[in-house]
N, C-alpha and C positions, 0 to 999 in steps of 0.2 A: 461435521465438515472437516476434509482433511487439508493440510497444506498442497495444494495446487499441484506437485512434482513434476506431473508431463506438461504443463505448461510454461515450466522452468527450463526443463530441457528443451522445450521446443523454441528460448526465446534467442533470439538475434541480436538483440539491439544492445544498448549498452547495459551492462551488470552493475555498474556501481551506481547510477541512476535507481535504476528499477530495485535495490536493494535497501538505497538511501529511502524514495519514495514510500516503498510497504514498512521501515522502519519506523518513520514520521506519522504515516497515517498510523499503525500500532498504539502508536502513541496516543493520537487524539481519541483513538477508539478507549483504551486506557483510563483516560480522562473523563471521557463522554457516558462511558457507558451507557449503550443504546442498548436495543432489546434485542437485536441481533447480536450482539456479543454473546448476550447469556445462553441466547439458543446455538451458539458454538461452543458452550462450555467454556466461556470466559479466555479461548485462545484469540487473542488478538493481532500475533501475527500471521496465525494461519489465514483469520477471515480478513486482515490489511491486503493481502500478497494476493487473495480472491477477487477483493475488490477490485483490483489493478487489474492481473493479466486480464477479466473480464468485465473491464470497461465499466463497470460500476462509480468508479472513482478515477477522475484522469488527474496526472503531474505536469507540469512543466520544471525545466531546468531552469533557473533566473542565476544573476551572481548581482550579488548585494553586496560593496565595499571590493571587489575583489574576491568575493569567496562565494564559492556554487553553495543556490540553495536548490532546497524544494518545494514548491508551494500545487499544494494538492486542492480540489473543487468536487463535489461530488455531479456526477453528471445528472440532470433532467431530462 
């Protein structure tokens, strides 16, 4: 699985959101290691940023204290 490209280029919305978002989840993927990581070759940003643009995994933006987070959910 490669990292997403034309759905990068094709996105609108905001970039520092949707970049914070596929970092954070990266992350938990990272940590979690699910069996979908391994079958990506252990890139976890590339299959973070997949799960995103295609609705796998939604974000919201919240601000906690004053400061923007991200809190990610997987969809059902």
């Amino acid at each position: 699985m490669i990292f997403p490209i034309e759905e990068l280029i094709r996105y609108n919305g905001n970039m520092y959101e949707i970049t914070s978002a596929a970092s954070r989840r990266a992350h938990q993927l990272s940590k979690l290691q699910p069996l979908e990581l391994e079958a990506n070759y252990g890139k976890a940003v590339s299959l973070a940023a997949r799960q995103i643009f295609f609705h796998d995994v939604r974000f919201t933006l919240m601000e906690e204290d004053g400061i923007d987070a991200i809190s990610e959910f997987p969809v059902k």
